[in-house]
C-alpha positions in Angstrom: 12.2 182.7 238.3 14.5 185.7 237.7 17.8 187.4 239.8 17.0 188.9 242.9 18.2 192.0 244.1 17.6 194.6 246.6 17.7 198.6 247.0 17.7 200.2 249.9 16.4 203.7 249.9 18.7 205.6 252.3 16.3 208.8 253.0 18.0 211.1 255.8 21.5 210.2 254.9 20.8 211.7 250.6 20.1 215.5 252.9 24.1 215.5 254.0 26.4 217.2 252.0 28.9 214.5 249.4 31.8 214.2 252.1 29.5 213.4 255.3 27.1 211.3 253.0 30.5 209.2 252.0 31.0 209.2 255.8 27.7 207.7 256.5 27.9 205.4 253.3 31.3 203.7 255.0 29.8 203.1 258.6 27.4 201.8 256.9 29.1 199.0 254.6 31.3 198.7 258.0 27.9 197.0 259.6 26.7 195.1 257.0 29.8 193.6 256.7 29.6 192.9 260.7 26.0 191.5 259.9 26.9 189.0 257.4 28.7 186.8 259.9 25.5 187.1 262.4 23.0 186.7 260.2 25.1 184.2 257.6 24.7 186.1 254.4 26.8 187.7 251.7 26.0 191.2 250.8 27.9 192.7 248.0 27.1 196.1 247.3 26.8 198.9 245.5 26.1 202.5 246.1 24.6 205.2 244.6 23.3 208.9 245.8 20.3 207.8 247.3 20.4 204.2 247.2 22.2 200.9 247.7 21.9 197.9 245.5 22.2 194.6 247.6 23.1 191.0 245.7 23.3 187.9 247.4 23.2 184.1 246.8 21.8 183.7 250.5 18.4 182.5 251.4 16.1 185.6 250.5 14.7 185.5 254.7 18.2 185.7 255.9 18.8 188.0 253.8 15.9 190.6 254.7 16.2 190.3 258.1 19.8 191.0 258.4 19.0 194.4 256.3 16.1 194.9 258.6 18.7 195.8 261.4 20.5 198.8 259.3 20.1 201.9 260.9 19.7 204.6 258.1 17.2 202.7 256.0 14.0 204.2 254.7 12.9 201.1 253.1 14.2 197.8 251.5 12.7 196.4 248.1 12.9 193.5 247.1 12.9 193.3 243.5 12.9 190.6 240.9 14.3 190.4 236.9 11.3 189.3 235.1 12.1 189.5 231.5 12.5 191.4 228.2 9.9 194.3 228.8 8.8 193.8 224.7 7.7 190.4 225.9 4.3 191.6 227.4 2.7 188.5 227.4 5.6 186.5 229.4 6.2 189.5 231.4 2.4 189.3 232.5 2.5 185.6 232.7 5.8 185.9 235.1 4.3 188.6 237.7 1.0 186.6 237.9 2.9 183.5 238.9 4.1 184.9 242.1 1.0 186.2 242.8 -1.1 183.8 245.0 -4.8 185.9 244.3 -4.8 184.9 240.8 -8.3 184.4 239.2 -9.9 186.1 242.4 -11.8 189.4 241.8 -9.7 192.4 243.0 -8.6 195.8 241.4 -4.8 196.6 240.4 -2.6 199.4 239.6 0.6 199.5 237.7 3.4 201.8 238.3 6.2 202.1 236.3 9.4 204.0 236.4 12.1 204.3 233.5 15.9 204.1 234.1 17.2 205.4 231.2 16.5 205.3 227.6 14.4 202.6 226.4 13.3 202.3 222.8 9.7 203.1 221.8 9.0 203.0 225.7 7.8 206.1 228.1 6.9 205.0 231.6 3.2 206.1 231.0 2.7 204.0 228.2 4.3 201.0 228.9 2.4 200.8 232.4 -0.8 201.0 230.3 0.7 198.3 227.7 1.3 195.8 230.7 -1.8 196.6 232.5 -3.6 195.8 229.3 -1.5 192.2 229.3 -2.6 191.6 232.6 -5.9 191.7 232.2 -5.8 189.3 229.7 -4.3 187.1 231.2 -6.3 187.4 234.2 -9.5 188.8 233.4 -10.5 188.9 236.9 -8.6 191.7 237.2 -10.1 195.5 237.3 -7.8 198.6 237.2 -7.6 200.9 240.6 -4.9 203.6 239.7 -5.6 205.3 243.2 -6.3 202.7 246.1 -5.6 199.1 244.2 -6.2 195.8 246.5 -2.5 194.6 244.3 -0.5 197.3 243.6 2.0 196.4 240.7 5.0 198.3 240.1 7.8 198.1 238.0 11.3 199.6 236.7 11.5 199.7 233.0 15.6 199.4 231.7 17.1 198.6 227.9 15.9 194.7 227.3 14.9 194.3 231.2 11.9 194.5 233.3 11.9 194.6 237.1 9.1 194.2 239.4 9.2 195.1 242.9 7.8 192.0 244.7 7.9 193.4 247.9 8.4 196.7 250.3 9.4 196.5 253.8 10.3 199.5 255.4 13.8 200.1 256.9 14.3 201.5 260.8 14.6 205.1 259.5 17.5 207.2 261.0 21.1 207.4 261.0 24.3 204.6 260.9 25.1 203.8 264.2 28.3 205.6 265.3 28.1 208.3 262.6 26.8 210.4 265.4 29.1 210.4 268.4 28.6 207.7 272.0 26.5 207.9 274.4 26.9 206.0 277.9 23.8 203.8 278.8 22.9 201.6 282.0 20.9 199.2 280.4 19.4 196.9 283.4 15.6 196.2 281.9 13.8 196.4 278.5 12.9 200.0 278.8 16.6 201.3 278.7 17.4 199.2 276.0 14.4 200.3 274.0 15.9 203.9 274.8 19.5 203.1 273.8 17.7 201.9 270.3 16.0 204.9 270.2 19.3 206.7 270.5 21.0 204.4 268.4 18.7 205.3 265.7 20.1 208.9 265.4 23.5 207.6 264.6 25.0 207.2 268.4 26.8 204.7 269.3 26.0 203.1 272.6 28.3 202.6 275.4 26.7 200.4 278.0 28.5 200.7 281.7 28.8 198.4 284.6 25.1 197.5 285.7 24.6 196.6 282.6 22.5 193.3 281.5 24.4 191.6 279.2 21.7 189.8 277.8 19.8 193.0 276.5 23.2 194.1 275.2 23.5 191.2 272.8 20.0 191.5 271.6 20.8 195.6 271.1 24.1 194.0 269.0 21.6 193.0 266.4 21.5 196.2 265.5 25.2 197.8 265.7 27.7 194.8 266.5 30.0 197.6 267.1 27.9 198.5 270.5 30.3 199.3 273.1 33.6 200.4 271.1 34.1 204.3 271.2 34.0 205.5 268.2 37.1 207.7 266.8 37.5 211.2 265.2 40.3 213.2 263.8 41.0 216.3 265.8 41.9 219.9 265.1 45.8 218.4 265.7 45.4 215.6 262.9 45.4 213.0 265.1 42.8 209.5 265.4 41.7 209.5 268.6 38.6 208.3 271.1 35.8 210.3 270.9 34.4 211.8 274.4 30.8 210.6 274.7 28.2 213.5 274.8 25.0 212.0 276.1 23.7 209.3 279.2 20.8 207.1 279.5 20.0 205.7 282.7 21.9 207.3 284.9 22.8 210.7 286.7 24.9 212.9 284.6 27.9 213.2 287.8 27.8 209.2 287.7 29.0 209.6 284.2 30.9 211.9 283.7 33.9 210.6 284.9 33.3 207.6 282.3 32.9 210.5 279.3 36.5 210.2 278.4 36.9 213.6 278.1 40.4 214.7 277.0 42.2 216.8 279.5 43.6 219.0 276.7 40.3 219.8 275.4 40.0 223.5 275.2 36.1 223.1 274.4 33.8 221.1 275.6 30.2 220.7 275.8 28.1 219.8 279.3 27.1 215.9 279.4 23.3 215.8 278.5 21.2 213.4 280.4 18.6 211.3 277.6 15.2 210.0 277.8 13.9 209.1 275.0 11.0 207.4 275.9 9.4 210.1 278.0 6.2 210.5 277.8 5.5 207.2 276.1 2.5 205.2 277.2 2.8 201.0 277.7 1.0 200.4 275.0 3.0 202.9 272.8 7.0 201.4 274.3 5.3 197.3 273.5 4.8 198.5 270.2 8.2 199.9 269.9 9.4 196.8 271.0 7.4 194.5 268.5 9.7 195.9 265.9 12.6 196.2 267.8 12.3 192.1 268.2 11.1 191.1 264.2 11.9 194.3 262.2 11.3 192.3 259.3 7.5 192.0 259.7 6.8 194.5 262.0 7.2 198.1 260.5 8.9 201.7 262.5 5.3 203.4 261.8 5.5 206.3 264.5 1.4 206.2 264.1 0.7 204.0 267.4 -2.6 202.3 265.6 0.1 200.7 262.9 2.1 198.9 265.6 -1.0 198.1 268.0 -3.3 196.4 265.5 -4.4 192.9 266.3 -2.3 191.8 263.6 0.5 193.4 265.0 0.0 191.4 267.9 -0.4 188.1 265.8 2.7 188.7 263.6 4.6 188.6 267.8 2.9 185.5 268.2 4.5 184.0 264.9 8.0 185.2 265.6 7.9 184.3 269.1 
């Protein structure tokens, strides 16, 4: 029933002025183009200030869990054309069908937000208008506006109504490479969970000999590029290599002479040695790594008691 779409909220990347946004908004269509030949999809998109509108044909699973590796996300909704928004009774009848509590006791909020003008419509009243449709078709239902068991929101256009079916929340951070290299030794789970880590503020990871190659390809779900130096334009105009600026996993005079420093450079800044995951209990890096593995169902929640639930645990089990 209905098109499917999806918009990604981009968050951090909206604070940067227009010409690094555009920046960031180009490495990032670079790696969704990477991750439709890994994942099997078609993306086509669109972009706005502070969002992106996904379409695809592909199977809606693929689909999510290939956006589920794009650095810079805030969140990912999936959202679904319902119908004409006068329609109140079919627009009801269409968000209870892909609702699987239906006819069970349990409260329910709508929210509703306009996009532009739409006749004899303000986003207060029609979420009151639909809530009132909803009940009557399910009269089991009882209205929550605060803490509902179903919360039911919706975006209001000219002669179409949206629902958003479903919310997952993106990795947070930056586009991978929008933020300069960094050399890594990644020879066990912990250093790749700290390359991530790094990766998530826009760096592009540069793994040196020692490396497993193993944990590279499972860090290569999330930036296909991992490993190629990123470029920049210097003072001179030209393209070349950027010098990395940062090292995980080894001593700083190890890699140094791997920084690719450019001899001419008349300023340069000292190599700084990362760990990211200091200070970080067991419990706290399995949780990190529960969502580095199945993104899709396991959310970045920084609070330790939203990755270390039992369900958390369960949803491993599933993926596994």
């Amino acid at each position: 029933m209905g098109q499917v779409h999806w918009v990604l909220r981009l968050g951090e990347v909206t604070l940067k002025s227009k010409p690094v946004r555009r920046l960031f908004q180009n490495t990032m269509r670079r790696s969704m183009s990477k991750a439709e030949g890994r994942w099997g999809v078609q993306l086509r998109l669109s972009f706005g200030r502070d969002r992106v509108v996904v379409r695809s044909d592909s199977p809606v699973d693929r689909v999510e869990q290939a956006l589920a590796h794009q650095l810079g996300l805030a969140a990912i909704d999936r959202v679904r054309l319902i119908g004409d928004p006068d329609d109140l009774s079919g627009v009801a009848e269409g968000i209870l069908a892909r609702h699987d509590a239906r006819g069970t006791p349990r409260s329910f909020g709508v929210r509703c937000r306009r996009t532009g003008e739409v006749a004899n419509w303000s986003s207060p009243t029609y979420a009151a208008a639909l809530g009132a449709a909803l009940i009557e078709a399910d009269a089991s239902l009882l209205v929550n506006l605060k803490h509902p068991d179903w919360p039911v929101s919706v975006i209001l256009r000219e002669g179409a109504l949206e629902v958003v079916e479903h919310r997952m929340l993106g990795p947070g951070g930056l586009p991978a490479g929008a933020q300069g290299d960094v050399l890594a030794r990644i020879d066990d789970e912990r250093g790749m969970l700290s390359s991530f880590l790094i990766m998530r503020r826009g760096c592009r990871i540069l793994p040196v000999e020692g490396s497993d190659e193993a944990l590279i390809e499972r860090l290569r779900a999330w930036d296909a590029n991992i490993g190629r130096r990123s470029r920049h334009h210097t003072h001179e105009g030209q393209n070349e290599d950027r010098p990395s600026w940062g090292c995980i996993g080894l001593p700083v005079s190890e890699a140094e002479p791997m920084a690719g420093r450019q001899a001419s450079a008349v300023k340069t800044t000292p190599l700084a040695r990362l760990e990211p995951l200091l200070g970080w209990t067991d419990d706290e890096v399995n949780a990190l790594l529960r969502h580095f593995d199945a993104p899709w169902c396991v959310p970045p929640d920084p609070d330790a008691h939203g990755w270390m639930t039992a369900a958390g645990h369960d949803m491993k089990e599933a993926v596994a």
